[in-house]
Structures are given as structure tokens and as C-alpha cells.
C-alpha positions as CSV (number, residue, x, y, z in Angstrom):
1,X,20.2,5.9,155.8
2,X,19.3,2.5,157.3
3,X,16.4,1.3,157.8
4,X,14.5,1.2,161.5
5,X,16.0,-2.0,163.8
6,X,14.4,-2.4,167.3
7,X,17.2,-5.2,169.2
8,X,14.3,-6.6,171.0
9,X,12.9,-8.1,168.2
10,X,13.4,-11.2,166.5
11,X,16.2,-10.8,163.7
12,X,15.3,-10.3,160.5
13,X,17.2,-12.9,158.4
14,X,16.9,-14.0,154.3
15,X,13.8,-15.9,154.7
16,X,12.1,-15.6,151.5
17,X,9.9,-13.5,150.5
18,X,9.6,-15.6,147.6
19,X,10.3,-19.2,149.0
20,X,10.3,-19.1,152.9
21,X,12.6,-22.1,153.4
22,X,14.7,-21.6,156.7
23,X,17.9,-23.3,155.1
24,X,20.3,-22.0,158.2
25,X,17.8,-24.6,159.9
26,X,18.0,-27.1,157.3
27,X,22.3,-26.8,157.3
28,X,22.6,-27.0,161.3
29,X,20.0,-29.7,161.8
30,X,22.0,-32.8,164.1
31,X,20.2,-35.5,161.2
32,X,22.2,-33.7,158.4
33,X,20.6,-32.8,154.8
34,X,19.8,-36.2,153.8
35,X,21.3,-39.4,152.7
36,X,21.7,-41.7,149.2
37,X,21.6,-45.5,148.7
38,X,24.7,-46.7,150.0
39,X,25.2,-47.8,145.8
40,X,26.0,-44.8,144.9
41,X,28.5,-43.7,147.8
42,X,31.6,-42.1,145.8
43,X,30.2,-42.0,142.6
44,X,31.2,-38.5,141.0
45,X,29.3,-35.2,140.4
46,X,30.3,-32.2,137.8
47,X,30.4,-29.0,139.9
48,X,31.5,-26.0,137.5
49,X,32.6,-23.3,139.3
50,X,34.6,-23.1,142.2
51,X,33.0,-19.9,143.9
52,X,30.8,-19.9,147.1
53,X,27.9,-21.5,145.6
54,X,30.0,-24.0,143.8
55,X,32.2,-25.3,147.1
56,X,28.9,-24.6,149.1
57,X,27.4,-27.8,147.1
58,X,30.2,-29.9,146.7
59,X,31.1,-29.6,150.0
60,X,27.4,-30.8,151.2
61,X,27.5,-33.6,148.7
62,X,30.7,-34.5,149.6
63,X,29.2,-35.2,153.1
64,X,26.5,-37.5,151.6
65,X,29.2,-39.5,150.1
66,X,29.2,-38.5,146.5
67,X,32.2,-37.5,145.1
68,X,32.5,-33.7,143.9
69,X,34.8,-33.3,141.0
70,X,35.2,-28.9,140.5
71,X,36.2,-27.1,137.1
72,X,37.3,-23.8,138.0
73,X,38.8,-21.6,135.2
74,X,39.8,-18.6,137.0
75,X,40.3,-18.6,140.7
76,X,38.7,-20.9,143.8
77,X,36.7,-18.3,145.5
78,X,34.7,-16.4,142.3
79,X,33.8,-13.4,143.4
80,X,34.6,-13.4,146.9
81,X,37.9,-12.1,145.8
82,X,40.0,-10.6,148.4
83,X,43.7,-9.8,147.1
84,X,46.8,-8.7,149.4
85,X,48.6,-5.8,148.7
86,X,52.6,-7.0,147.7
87,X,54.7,-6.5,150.3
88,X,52.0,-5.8,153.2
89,X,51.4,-7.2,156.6
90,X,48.8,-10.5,156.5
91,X,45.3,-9.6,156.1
92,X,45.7,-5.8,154.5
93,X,43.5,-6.3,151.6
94,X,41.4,-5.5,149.0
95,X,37.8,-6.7,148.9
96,X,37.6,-6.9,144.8
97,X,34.2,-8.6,145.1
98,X,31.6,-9.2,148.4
99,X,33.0,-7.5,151.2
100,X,30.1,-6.6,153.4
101,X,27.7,-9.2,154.8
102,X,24.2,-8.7,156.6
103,X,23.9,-10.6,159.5
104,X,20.5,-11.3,158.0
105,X,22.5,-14.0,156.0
106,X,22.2,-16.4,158.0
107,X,22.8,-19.5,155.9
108,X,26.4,-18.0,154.4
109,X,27.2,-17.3,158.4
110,X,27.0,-20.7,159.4
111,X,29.6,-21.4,157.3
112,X,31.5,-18.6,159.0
113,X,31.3,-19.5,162.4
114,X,32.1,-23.3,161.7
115,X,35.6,-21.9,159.7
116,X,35.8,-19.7,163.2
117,X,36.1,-16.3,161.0
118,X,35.8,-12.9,162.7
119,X,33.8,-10.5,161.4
120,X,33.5,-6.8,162.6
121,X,30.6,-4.0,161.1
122,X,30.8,-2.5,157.9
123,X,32.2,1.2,157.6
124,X,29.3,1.7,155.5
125,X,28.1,5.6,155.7
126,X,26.8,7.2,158.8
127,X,27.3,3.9,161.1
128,X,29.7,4.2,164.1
129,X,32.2,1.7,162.0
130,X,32.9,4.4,159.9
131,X,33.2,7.1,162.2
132,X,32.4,9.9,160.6
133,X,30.7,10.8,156.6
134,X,30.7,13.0,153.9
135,X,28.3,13.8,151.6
136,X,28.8,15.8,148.8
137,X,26.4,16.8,145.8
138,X,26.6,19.7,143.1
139,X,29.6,21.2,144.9
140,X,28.1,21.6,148.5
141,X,30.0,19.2,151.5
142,X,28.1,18.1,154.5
143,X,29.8,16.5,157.1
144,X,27.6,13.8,159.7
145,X,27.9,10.9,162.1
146,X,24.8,10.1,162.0
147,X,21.5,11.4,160.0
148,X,20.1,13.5,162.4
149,X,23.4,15.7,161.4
150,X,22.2,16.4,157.9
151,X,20.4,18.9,156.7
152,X,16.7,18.8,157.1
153,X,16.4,17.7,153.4
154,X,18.4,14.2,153.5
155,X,16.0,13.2,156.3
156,X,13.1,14.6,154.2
157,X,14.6,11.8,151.7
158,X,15.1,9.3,154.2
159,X,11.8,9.6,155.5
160,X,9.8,9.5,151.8
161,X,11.2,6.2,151.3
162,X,10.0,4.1,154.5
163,X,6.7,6.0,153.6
164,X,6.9,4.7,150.6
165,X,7.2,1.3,151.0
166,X,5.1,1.3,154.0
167,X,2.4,2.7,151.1
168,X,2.8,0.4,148.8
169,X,4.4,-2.8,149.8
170,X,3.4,-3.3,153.2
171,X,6.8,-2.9,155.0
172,X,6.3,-3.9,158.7
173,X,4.0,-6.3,158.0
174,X,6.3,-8.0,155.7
175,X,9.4,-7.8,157.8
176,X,7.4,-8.5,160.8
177,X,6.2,-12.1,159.4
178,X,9.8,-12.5,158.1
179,X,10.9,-11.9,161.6
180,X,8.6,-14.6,162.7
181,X,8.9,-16.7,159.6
182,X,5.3,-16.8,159.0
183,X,5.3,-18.4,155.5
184,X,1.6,-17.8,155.3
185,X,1.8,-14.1,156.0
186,X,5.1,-13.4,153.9
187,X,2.7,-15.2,151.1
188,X,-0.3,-13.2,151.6
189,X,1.8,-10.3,151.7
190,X,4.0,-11.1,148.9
191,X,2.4,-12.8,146.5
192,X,0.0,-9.8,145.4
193,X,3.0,-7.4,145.2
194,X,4.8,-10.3,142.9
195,X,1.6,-9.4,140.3
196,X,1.3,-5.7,140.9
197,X,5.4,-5.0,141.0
198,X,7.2,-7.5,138.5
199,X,6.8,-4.8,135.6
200,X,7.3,-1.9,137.1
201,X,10.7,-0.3,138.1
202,X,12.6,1.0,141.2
203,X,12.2,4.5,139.5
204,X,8.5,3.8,139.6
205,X,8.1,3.1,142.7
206,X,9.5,5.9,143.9
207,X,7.7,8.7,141.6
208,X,4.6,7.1,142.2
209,X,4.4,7.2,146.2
210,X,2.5,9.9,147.5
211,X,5.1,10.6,149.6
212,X,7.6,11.5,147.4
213,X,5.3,12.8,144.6
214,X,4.9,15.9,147.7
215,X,7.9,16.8,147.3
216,X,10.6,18.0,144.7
217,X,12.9,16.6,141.9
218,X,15.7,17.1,143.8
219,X,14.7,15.4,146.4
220,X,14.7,12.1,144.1
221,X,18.0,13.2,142.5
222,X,19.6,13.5,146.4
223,X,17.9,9.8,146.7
224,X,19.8,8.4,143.9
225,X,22.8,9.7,145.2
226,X,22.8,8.8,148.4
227,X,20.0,6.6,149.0
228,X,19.5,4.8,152.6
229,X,22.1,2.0,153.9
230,X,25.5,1.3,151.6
231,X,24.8,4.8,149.9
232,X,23.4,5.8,146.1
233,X,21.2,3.4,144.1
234,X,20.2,5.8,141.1
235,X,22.2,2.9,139.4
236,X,19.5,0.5,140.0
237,X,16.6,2.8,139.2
238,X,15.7,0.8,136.1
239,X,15.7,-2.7,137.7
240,X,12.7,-4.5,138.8
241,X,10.8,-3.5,142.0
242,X,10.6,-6.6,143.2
243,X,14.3,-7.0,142.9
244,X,14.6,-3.7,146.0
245,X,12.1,-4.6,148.1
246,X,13.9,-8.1,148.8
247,X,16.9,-6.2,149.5
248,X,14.6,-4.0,151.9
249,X,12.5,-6.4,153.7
250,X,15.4,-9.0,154.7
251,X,17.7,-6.0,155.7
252,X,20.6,-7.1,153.0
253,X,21.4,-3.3,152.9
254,X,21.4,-3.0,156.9
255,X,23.8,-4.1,159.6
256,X,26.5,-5.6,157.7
257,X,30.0,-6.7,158.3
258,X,33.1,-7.7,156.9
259,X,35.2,-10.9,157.1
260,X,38.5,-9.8,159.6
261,X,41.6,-10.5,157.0
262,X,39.2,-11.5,153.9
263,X,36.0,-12.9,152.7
264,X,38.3,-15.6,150.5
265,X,39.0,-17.5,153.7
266,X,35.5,-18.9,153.2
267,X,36.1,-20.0,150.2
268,X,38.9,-21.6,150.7
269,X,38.3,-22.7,154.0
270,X,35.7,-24.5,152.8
271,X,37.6,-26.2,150.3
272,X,40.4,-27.4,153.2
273,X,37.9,-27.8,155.9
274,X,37.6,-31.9,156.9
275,X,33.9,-32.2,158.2
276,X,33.5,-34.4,161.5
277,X,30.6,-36.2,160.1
278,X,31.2,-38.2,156.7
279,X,29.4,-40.8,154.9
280,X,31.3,-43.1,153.0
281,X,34.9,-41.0,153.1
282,X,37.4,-41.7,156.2
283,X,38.4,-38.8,158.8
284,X,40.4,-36.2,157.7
285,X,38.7,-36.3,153.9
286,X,38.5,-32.7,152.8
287,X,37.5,-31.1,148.7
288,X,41.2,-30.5,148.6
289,X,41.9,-34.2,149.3
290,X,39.3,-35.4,146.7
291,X,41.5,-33.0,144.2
292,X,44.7,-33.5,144.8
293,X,44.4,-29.6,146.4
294,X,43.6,-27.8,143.3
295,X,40.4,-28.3,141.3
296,X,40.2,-29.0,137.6
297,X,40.8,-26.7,134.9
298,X,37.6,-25.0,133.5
299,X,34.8,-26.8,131.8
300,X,35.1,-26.3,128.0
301,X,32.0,-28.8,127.4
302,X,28.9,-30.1,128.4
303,X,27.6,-33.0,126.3
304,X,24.8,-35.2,127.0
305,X,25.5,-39.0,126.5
306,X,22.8,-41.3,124.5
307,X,22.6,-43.2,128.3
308,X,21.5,-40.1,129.7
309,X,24.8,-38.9,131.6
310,X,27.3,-36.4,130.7
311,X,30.7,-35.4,129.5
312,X,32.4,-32.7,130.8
313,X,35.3,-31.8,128.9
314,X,38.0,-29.4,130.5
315,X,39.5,-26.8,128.6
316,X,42.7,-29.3,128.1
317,X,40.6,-32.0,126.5
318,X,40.0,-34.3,128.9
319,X,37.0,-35.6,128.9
320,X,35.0,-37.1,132.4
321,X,31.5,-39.0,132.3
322,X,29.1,-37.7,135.4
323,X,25.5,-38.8,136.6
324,X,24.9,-35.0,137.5
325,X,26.0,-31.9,136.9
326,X,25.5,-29.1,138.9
327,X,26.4,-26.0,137.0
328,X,27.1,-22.7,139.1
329,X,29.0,-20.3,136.7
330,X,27.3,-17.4,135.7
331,X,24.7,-18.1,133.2
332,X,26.4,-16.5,130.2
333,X,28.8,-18.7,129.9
334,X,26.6,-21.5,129.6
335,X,26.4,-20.1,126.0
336,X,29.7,-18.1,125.6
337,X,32.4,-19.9,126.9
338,X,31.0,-23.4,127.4
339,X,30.0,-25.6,124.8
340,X,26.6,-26.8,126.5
341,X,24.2,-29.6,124.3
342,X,21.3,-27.2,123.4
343,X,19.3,-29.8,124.4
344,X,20.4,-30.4,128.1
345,X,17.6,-27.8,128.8
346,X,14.6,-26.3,127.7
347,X,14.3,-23.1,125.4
348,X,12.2,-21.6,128.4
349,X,15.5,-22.3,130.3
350,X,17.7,-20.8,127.6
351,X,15.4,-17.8,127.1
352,X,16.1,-17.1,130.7
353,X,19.8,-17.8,131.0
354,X,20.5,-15.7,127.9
355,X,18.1,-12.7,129.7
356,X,19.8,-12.9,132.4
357,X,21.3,-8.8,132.5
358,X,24.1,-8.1,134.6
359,X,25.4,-4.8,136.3
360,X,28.6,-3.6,136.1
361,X,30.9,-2.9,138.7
362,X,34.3,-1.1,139.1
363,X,37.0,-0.4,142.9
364,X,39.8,0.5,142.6
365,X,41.8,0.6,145.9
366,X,45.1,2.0,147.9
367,X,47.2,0.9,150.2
368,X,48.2,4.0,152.4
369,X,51.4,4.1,155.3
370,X,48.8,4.3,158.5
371,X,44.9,5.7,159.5
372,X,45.5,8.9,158.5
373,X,42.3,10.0,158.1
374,X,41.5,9.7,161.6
375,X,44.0,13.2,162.3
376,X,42.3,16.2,163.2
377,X,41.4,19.1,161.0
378,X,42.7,22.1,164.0
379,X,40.5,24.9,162.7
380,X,36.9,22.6,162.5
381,X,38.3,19.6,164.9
382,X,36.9,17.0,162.5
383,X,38.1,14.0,161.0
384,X,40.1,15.0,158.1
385,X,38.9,12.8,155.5
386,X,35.8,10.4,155.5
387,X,33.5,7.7,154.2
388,X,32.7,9.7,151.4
389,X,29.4,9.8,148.9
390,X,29.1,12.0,145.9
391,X,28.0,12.7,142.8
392,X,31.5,12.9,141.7
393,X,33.3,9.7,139.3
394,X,34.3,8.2,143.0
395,X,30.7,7.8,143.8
396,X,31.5,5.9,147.3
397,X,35.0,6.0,149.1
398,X,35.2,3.4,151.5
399,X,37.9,4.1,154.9
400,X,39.6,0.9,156.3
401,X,41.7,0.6,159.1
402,X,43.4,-2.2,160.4
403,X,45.0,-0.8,163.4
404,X,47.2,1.9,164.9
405,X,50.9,0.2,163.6
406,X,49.5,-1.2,160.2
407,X,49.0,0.4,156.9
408,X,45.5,1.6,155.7
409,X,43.0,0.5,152.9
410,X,41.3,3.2,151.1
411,X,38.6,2.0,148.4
412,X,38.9,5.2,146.6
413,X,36.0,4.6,144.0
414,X,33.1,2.2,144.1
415,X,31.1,2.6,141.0
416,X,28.2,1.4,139.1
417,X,26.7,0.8,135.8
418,X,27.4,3.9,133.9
419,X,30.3,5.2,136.2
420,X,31.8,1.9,136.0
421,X,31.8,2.0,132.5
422,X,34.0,5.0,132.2
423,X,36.8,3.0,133.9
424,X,36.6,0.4,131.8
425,X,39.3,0.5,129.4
426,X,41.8,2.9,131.7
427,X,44.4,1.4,133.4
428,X,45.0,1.7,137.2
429,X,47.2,4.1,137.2
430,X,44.9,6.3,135.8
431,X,41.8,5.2,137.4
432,X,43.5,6.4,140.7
433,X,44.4,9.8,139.4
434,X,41.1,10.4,138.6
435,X,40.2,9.7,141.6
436,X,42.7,11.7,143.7
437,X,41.7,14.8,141.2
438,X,37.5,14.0,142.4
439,X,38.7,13.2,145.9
440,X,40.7,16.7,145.8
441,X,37.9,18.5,145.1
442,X,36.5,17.9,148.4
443,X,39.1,17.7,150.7
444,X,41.8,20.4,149.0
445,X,43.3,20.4,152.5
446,X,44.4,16.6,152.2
447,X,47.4,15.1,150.5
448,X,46.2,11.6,150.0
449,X,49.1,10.8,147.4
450,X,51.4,11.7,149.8
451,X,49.8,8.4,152.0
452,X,50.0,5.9,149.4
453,X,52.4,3.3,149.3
454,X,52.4,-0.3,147.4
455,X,50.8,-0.6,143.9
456,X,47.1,0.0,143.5
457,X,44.8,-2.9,142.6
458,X,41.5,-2.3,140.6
459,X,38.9,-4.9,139.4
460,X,36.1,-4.2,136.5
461,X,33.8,-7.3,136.4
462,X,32.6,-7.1,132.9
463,X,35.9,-7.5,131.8
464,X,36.6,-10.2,133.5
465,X,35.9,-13.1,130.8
466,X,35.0,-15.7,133.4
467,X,32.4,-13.5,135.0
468,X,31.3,-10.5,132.1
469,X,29.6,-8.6,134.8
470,X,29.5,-8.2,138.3
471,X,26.2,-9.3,139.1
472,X,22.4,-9.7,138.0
473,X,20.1,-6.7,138.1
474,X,16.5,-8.0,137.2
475,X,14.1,-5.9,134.9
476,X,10.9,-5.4,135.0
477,X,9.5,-8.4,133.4
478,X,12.0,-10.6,134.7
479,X,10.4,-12.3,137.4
480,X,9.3,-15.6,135.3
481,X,12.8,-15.6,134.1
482,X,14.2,-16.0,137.8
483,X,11.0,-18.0,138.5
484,X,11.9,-20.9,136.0
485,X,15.7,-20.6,137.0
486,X,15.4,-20.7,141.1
487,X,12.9,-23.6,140.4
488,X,15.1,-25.8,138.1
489,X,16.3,-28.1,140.9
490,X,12.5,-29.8,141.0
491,X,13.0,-32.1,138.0
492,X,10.7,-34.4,138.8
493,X,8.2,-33.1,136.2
494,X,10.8,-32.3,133.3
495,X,11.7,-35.0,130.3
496,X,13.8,-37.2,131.4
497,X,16.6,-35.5,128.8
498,X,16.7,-32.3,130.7
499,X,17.0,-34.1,133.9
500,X,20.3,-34.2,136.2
501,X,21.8,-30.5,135.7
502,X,20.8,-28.3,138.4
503,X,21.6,-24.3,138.3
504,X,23.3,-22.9,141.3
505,X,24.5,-19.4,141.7
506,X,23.6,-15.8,142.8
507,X,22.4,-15.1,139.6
508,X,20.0,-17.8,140.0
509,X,18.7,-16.5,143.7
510,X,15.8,-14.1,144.1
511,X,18.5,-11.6,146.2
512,X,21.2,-11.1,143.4
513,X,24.5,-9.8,144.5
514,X,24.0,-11.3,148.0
515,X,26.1,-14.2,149.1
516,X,23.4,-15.4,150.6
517,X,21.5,-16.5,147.6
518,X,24.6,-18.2,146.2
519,X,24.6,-20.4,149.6
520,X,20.8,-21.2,149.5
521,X,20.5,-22.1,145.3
522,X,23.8,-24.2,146.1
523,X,21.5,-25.7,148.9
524,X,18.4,-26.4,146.7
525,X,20.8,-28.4,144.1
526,X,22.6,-29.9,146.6
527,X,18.5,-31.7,147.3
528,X,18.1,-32.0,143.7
529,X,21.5,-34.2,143.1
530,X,20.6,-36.0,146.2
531,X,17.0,-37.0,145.0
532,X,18.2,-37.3,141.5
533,X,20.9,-40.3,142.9
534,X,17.8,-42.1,144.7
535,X,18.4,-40.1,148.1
536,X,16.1,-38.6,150.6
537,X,16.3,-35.9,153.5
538,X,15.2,-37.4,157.3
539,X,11.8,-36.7,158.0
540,X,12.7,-34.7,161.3
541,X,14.4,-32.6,158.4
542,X,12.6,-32.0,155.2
543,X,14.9,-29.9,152.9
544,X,13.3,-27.2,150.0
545,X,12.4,-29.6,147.9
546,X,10.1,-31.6,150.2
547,X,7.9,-28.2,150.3
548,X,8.5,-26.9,147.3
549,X,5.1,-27.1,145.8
550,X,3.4,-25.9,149.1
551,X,5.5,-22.7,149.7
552,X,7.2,-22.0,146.5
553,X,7.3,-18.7,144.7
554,X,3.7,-17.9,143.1
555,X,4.0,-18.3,139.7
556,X,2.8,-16.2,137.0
557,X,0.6,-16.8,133.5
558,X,2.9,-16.7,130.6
């Protein structure tokens, strides 16, 4: 149920609320980011991680002229994950982590459109990409293509929830000054609803409007289920607030689209791509160059040196000195998996690395012989199967086709939280039977087994020990947590011991989840290494950290 979009508007993109920086402007300016003493030209810089946030900053540094050494444990790319089915024609895929993108996020398109990816829109539910949807709760089935197809209830639903965040956070004033990147009306919009919302929770918000307060229980319970935009968020009914409306006011859950044969290119396009302008490294210099074409193994160890620098030691032992570090794994294994000096940052900063609370998240996916959900039912002449929400253990089926004379994708289950969890330890096998037997349920007319060829492939995050979750879910209370984390990368002010490590990462943006805030908190430390080495921006360019203290997020008493 997506939220209202007039095309003759300026686009809403991820501009703020918190910290209205326009970083797409910042990234695409002709002066470029900034510049360091010619001194330090190809001196190198720690980055751990290898996933969009990780290559996102070493790619901009390398730029500058620094020399980006990555640690990757697992697999260049994180969680933009997009595995091929054995056996099948190029590009059939499965979309184990990100797979749809707003066009709202504008900084992580850039990147796009310079690797010259295609993108098409989302089959999300009710949007002409997927064709047609199917809801169905407590046993009932309701078949749409758009919402004006449903039942008088669902846009009941629908219509409580703009209501409600027009009553209580301002809605179209809020997007309006983000369309028009207003700072000073996003901040005397936002900032209030910072102090009034940052302990109270989505649940909350809903029960409390007056709009849905007139009507009943089940009106909620068919909100949780289904929800407006991607589908059901009754999985995020204890998270922060604050955390939703970001998602709602910079339209993350509206008018996405996927990467044409995989998000992954990015990732890895960025790693092989040879930028035209360079300081310091010759034509044709790429990440892969600077590695060798494959980054380090993982970090094992972060020490700080009596001189001030660090050691990173990879899990084989060896053992590299660094200036700066810029760490973008998720913040759990900061204390987990890597060996990090306690004393590199403050106990604030530990507090809210180790509070960080991530959701979990389970697909599980099927390669079938061709579209053939797009055949006919000849009694109701509807589609035979369909994007498909429910209240069933599939939760949200996903359709993909990739043309007439290739095989199909089917995402059979895309789970959250709780329903995640009861895939956890079953193995794929039997996550797809359970799914067929749900799926069954509500189309008993269609054979999907009979479609399926290739092995399935199935992903749970929290098990993954290079990521133990899928991504962060704030909680009430959490705001000063992500307050001292997204603002890490000013040092200026900090001892000069917990200097030159900066924090990078989704889990580190306001918007978690979103690619979006990997790119831009790759993009704040990519200012912090450069000022940290004695660099500047251009003044026709100021980056984040040149206005930091003017427009940064409000900040709360502790």
C-alpha cells in the first residue's frame, strides 16, 4: 500500500532527516571529495570489510591517492549477495541479501549508473511489476492489482496509517522540505519528533493515533500483516518510531527496483572499476590492482601501537601497520570475532556497538522451468499464482521472471524475526516443503513442485558467523546509541588515542537495512580519513564534515 507520489514534484531522495547532507551532490561534484598533502599519497588505510560500504570508501580513498588495503573474511560484496542457480542461464539469480532499491537512494545510484547497470521496478505487491497479488489472512484469499481491488477494509488500513503520520509526525511537511532539501525545515520538523519519538515504538504509534484507535483490533492485526509498500511489518512493531518514519518520509519502502542480473555487480564492479580521475595512481589502477584481485583474508586483530597507529592482523597472522582504519563490519564482531584494543574507543562507543540489536532474516528461493504463473486459471481468468502476502510461515512470496525462453525465480518465503527463526536450524530441503505445503494451501489448484528444477538456495543471516543477523532494528531508547555511532567520524574533539578508526556500515546509518546508509557512512569516513591524513574538501565542495556541527543530528541529554 504505497505511499501517495505526485511525478510533478521534486523526487523525494535520502536526505536526512537527521543529517541533511546531499552526498549524491557531494560524490558527482567535477572538484572531487577533496585532496591530501601530496606526503602522504600511497600511504595505506585498513578497510575491514569488503561489502558496499567497505569498497564504497576504499574506492573514494583510493582516488585521493591513499592506498586501501581490504580484509574480507567471507565474500566481496557482504550482503548484497546475489547467487546463480548451478546450471542456469547468466543472470537467473537469487537475491540472498538487498534486492530492491528506492530510487530515493540516490547516493548508492550513482554508483549504478557509472558501472552502467540496469535496473527495472520491484515486483513488490500491488505494483504493475508484479502483475497481479494475493493476500491471504485467517484462511480468506483476495486477489488485487491494485488497492482499490480490496475489500473496503485493507483501504480502511491503508488510509489509518497516512492519517496517522500526518497526525503525529507531520508527513507532508516533512517529505515536502525533503523534496526541497530545506535543512531548516526537515530540522524544525524533525528535531521535536527526535524528543517526543526516540522511546516509544512502531506499535505505539499506531495504537495511539486517533485514526486507528476508531477502529478495530483487527484492523491493526491486517496492518501487521500486510502493511503499505514491500508488505507486513508486525515484525518491526517493537522497534523504535523514529527508525519507520525515516523509512516513510524518504520513500525507502516506495518505488523500488532491482539490479537487471544482480545487485553483486556493484560490488564487484566497484572493486574492478579503473576511475578516469586519479591522484597519485597511473591510468588503468583499479582496488583489484592494488590487491592482486582478491582482498585480504579477514581481520583477526585490531591493536593500537604506542606511536599511535595500528596493527591489523589477518586471520593467518600476518600482521600490517596502518595510519587509519576504517572499520565497516558489523559491529558485533568488533567484540566477537575481532580482537579490537578496548581502548581504541570509548566505553560510550562500546556501549553502543555491543547494543546494537539486529533482526533476523530468512529466503529461501526456486528455480522453476519458465513464467508459469503468468498461465490462466480458465474458470476465473486470473493469473494462476501471485505475489503472495499471508499470515502463513511464507509470509511474502516474491514472482520473478526473466523472460518468455528462460527459467523463473520464485522467492518462496521471505521471513522475519520470529518466522525466521523457525527456519533456522532446518535444512533447505525442508524449508521448501514447508513452503510448498503453506503455498498449497492457497493455490490447491497449482503444482509448483512440478516447476522446479535446479537445487534450492536459502540464506539465514543470524547464522551466518560473519554477519549474526541480517540487519539493525533500533529500539526505543536507541537513538543516542546511533547518535554517538553515525557521528564517530568527527574526531576532532576525541583523545588523541581514540582517534583514526572511523565506523562505516548500515548498521551505523540512521536508515538500517538500506543500501543507502551503507554508501553515505562509507562517505562520512571516507572525510574523516581524509582530514585525519592532513586533507581537505575544495571549498566549491564542502563534504559532511565541514557542516557537521551546523546541521548534524540534534542530540539528546544523557
Amino acid at each position: 500500500m504505497a505511499l501517495s507520489h505526485l511525478p510533478d514534484q521534486k523526487p523525494v531522495t535520502i536526505f536526512g532527516p537527521d543529517f541533511p547532507f546531499p552526498f549524491d551532490d557531494w560524490i558527482k561534484h567535477p572538484a572531487g571529495l577533496g585532496q591530501i598533502p601530496a606526503a602522504r599519497h600511497g600511504q595505506e588505510v585498513a578497510i575491514i570489510g569488503a561489502g558496499i560500504s567497505g569498497l564504497v570508501a576504499a574506492y573514494e580513498l583510493m582516488k585521493m591517492g591513499l592506498k586501501p588495503v581490504v580484509y574480507e573474511a567471507s565474500q566481496l560484496g557482504g550482503r548484497l549477495r546475489s547467487q546463480a542457480f548451478e546450471g542456469a542461464p547468466e543472470g537467473i539469480i537469487a537475491e540472498l541479501g538487498g534486492m530492491r532499491f528506492p530510487v530515493s537512494s540516490t547516493a548508492f545510484y550513482h554508483y549504478v549508473d557509472r558501472l552502467g547497470l540496469d535496473s527495472k521496478p520491484f515486483p513488490n505487491p500491488l505494483t504493475p511489476a508484479a502483475g497481479s497479488t494475493v493476500i491471504n489472512l485467517e484462511g480468506e484469499t483476495y486477489y488485487a492489482r491494485t488497492l482499490d481491488d480490496l475489500p473496503q477494509l485493507f483501504r480502511d488500513v491503508a488510509n489509518a496509517y497516512h492519517a496517522a503520520l500526518e497526525e503525529h509526525a507531520h508527513y507532508g511537511a516533512l517529505q515536502q522540505a525533503i523534496r526541497n532539501r530545506d535543512v531548516r525545515g526537515i530540522k524544525e520538523i524533525w528535531n521535536p519528533l527526535v524528543k517526543e519519538w526516540d522511546e516509544r515504538t512502531f506499535y505505539d504509534f499506531v495504537t495511539r493515533s486517533s485514526a486507528f484507535s476508531k477502529l478495530s483490533f483487527h484492523h491493526r492485526e491486517v496492518f501487521g500483516q500486510v502493511g503499505f509498500g514491500t508488505g507486513g511489518w508486525d515484525s518491526d512493531f517493537p522497534n523504535s518510531m523514529l527508525e519507520i518514519l525515516r523509512v516513510n518520509v524518504t520513500e525507502c519502502d516506495d518505488h523500488q527496483r532491482y539490479i537487471v542480473g544482480g545487485v553483486e555487480q556493484v560490488p564487484q564492479g566497484i572493486w574492478r572499476r579503473q576511475p578516469v580521475r586519479l591522484q597519485h595512481w597511473p591510468q588503468g589502477t583499479s582496488l583489484s590492482s592494488l590487491h592482486g584481485g582478491a582482498p585480504l583474508p579477514g581481520a583477526a586483530q585490531i591493536r593500537r601501537r604506542t606511536d599511535g597507529d595500528f596493527d591489523v592482523v589477518d586471520r593467518w597472522g600476518r600482521t600490517k601497520r596502518y595510519s587509519a582504519v576504517v572499520a565497516t563490519c558489523q559491529s558485533w564482531l568488533l567484540t566477537t570475532s575481532i580482537d579490537t584494543d578496548e581502548s581504541i574507543f570509548s566505553q560510550k562507543i562500546w556501549m553502543a556497538l555491543d547494543r546494537t540489536r539486529y533482526m533476523q532474516s530468512s529466503k529461501t528461493f526456486v528455480m522453476v522451468d519458465r513464467p508459469f504463473w503468468k498461465d490462466k486459471d480458465p474458470v476465473t481468468g486470473r493469473d494462476v499464482m501471485s505475489m503472495t502476502l499471508t499470515d502463513r510461515l511464507t509470509r511474502g512470496t516474491y514472482l520473478f521472471d526473466n523472460g518468455p525462453d528462460k527459467p523463473g525465480v520464485i522467492c518462496l518465503t521471505y521471513s522475519w524475526m520470529s518466522d525466521a527463526l523457525k527456519m533456522l536450524p532446518l535444512p533447505v530441503e525442508r524449508r521448501v516443503e514447508l513452503a510448498l505445503s503453506a503455498l498449497g494451501k492457497i493455490y490447491p489448484k497449482v503444482n509448483i513442485a512440478q516447476h522446479i528444477i535446479g537445487d534450492p538456495i536459502t540464506v539465514s543471516w543470524e547464522a551466518d558467523p560473519h554477519f549474526l543477523g541480517a540487519f539493525k532494528g533500533a529500539l526505543p531508547g536507541h537513538y543516542r546509541y546511533n547518535h554517538r555511532m553515525y557521528g564517530h567520524f568527527m574526531q576532532k574533539n576525541l583523545p588523541p588515542a581514540e582517534r583514526g578508526i572511523f565506523l562505516a556500515g548500515d548498521d551505523v546509518a540512521w536508515i538500517p537495512a538500506w543500501v543507502e546508509g551503507a554508501v553515505q557512512t562509507a562517505l562520512n569516513a571516507v572525510w574523516g580519513v581524509m582530514t585525519h591524513f592532513g586533507g581537505e574538501t575544495f571549498k566549491e565542495n564542502p563534504g559532511p564534515g565541514d557542516v557537521f556541527a551546523e546541521i548534524g543530528p540534534v542530540a539528546l541529554p544523557d
